[in-house]
ZAMARGU-4260 file (C-alpha; in steps of 0.2 Angstrom, whole numbers, plus 5000, padded with zeros to 4 digits):
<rodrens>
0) 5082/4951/5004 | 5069/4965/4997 | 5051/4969/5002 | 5043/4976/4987 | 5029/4987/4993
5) 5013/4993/4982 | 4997/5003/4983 | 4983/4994/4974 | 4977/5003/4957 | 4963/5013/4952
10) 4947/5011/4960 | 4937/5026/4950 | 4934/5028/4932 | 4939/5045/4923 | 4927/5060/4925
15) 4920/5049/4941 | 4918/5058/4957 | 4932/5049/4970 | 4925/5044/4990 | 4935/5041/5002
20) 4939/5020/5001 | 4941/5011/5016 | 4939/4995/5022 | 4920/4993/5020 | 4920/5000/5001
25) 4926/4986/4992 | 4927/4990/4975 | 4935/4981/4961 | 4950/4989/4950 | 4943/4999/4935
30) 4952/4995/4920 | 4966/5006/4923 | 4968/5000/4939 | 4972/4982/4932 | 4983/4988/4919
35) 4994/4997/4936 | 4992/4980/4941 | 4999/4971/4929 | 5012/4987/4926 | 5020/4981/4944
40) 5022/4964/4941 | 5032/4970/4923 | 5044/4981/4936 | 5049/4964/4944 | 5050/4956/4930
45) 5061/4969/4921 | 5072/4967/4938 | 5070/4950/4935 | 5064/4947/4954 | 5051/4932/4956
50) 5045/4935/4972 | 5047/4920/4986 | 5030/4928/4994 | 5016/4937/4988 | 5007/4944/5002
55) 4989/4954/5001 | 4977/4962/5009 | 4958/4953/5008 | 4949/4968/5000 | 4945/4968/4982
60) 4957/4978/4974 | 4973/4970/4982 | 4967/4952/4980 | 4964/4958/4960 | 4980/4966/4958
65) 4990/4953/4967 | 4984/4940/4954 | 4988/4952/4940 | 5003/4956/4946 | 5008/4937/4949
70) 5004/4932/4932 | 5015/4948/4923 | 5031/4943/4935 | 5030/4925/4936 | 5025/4921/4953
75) 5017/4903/4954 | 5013/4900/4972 | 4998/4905/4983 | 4996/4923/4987 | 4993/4926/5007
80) 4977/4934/5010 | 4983/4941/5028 | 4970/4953/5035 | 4982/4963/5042 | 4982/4974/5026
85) 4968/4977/5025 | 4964/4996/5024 | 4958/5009/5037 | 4940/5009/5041 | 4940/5029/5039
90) 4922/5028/5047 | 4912/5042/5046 | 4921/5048/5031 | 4918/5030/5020 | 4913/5033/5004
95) 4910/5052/5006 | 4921/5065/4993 | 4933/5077/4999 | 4921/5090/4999 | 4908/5082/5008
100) 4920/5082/5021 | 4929/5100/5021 | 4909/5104/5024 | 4909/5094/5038 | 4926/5094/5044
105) 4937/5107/5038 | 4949/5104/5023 | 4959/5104/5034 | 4957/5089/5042 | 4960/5081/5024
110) 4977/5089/5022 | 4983/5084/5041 | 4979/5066/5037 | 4985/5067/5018 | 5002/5077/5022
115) 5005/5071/5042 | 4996/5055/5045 | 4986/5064/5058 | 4969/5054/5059 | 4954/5065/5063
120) 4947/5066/5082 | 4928/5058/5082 | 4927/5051/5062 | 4928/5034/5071 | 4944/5026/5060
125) 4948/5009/5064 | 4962/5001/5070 | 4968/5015/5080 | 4987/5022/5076 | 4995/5010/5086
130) 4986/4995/5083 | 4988/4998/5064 | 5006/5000/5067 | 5007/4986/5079 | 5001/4975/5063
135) 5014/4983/5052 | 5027/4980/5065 | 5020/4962/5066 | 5021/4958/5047 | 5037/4965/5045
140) 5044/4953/5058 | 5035/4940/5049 | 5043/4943/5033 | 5060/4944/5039 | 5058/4927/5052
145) 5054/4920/5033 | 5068/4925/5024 | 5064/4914/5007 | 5069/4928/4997 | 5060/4943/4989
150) 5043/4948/4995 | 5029/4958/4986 | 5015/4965/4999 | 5001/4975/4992 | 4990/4985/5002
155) 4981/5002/5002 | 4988/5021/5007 | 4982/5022/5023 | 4990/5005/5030 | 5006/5007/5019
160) 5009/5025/5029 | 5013/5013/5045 | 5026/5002/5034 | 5034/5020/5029 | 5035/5025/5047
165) 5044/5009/5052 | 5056/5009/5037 | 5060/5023/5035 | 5064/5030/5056 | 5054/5042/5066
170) 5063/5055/5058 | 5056/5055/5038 | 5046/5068/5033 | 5027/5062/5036 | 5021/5071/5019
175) 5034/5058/5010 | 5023/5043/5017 | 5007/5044/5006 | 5007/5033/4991 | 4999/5035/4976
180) 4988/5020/4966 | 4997/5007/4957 | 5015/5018/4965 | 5028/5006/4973 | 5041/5007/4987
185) 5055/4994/4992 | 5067/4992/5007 | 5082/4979/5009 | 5084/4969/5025 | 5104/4973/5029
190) 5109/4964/5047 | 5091/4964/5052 | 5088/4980/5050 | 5077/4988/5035 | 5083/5001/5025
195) 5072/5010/5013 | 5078/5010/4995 | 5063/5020/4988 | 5045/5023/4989 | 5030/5032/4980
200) 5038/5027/4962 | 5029/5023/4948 | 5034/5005/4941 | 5042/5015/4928 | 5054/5021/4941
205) 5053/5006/4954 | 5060/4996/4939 | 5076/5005/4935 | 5081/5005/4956 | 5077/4988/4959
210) 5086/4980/4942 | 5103/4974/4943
</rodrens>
């Protein structure tokens, strides 16, 4: 059994200044960010994996890129909408742009969080570290008490951090934990226990590891 893990694509057009998006900006995919969409489900179905579950977060850009990934890869059930996934409420830095911040905050306070997972004391981000990975930790559970087959969970960077943490042992390297829009990961379930296979690939990539 494999989780299949991706970040949601593109939510800024080229030339377009990018904020910071959390869980109360809810914007859609540009048109790029449909096309990563559709370019995950074409890694499964390259692999020839049709998913037993597709699970999502209930923001915009996950719901929309789960239903384009379903439709490239063949998966004809009902996506989960599990709130779970949805993304970090990065408070008083929603919708603000990396220098709007470093003004504010320090660069860096960005790179802790972007290279170390270090959320920032007072920006008021929501859940807290350990709920977040408390729901990750829950979700995996879930996935493996429902062992149907194949899963593909998409989600945003900020939660995915947590699934990393948990996959891959205390001891990876934080600055291997971000993932980039429309990137992928997996991990195989091998006597309960979840090894990591690969993570932060493009579908290109996730493609090749994941086929037969």
């Amino acid at each position: 059994m494999r989780l299949i893990l991706a970040r949601h694509g593109n939510t800024f057009e080229a030339g377009e200044t990018p904020v910071w998006v959390g869980a109360r900006e809810d914007y859609p995919l540009t048109a790029k960010g449909e096309d990563q969409s559709r370019a995950i489900g074409a890694a499964l179905k390259f692999a020839a994996i049709r998913p037993a579950r597709l699970i999502a977060g209930p923001l915009r850009r996950t719901r929309e890129g789960a239903v384009l990934a379903a439709a490239v890869c063949g998966f004809d059930g009902d996506i989960e909408i599990d709130a779970r996934l949805k993304e970090l409420d990065y408070g008083l830095w929603g919708g603000r742009s990396d220098a709007d911040i470093a003004a504010e905050w320090g660069a860096e306070a960005i790179e802790a969080w972007r290279e170390r997972s270090i959320v920032p004391e007072g920006a008021g981000w929501s859940p807290s570290p350990a709920e977040a990975a408390a729901n990750a930790r829950a979700v995996l559970e879930g996935v493996m008490a429902d062992a149907r087959g194949d899963v593909l969970l998409i989600s945003s960077n900020g939660i995915l951090r947590y699934f990393h943490a948990l996959i891959a042992g205390a001891g990876a390297p934080p600055e291997e934990a971000k993932v980039k829009t429309g990137h992928m990961g997996a991990a195989r379930l091998v006597a309960g226990v979840w090894r990591l296979m690969f993570w932060n690939q493009p579908p290109e990539a996730a493609r090749e590891a994941l086929a037969p």
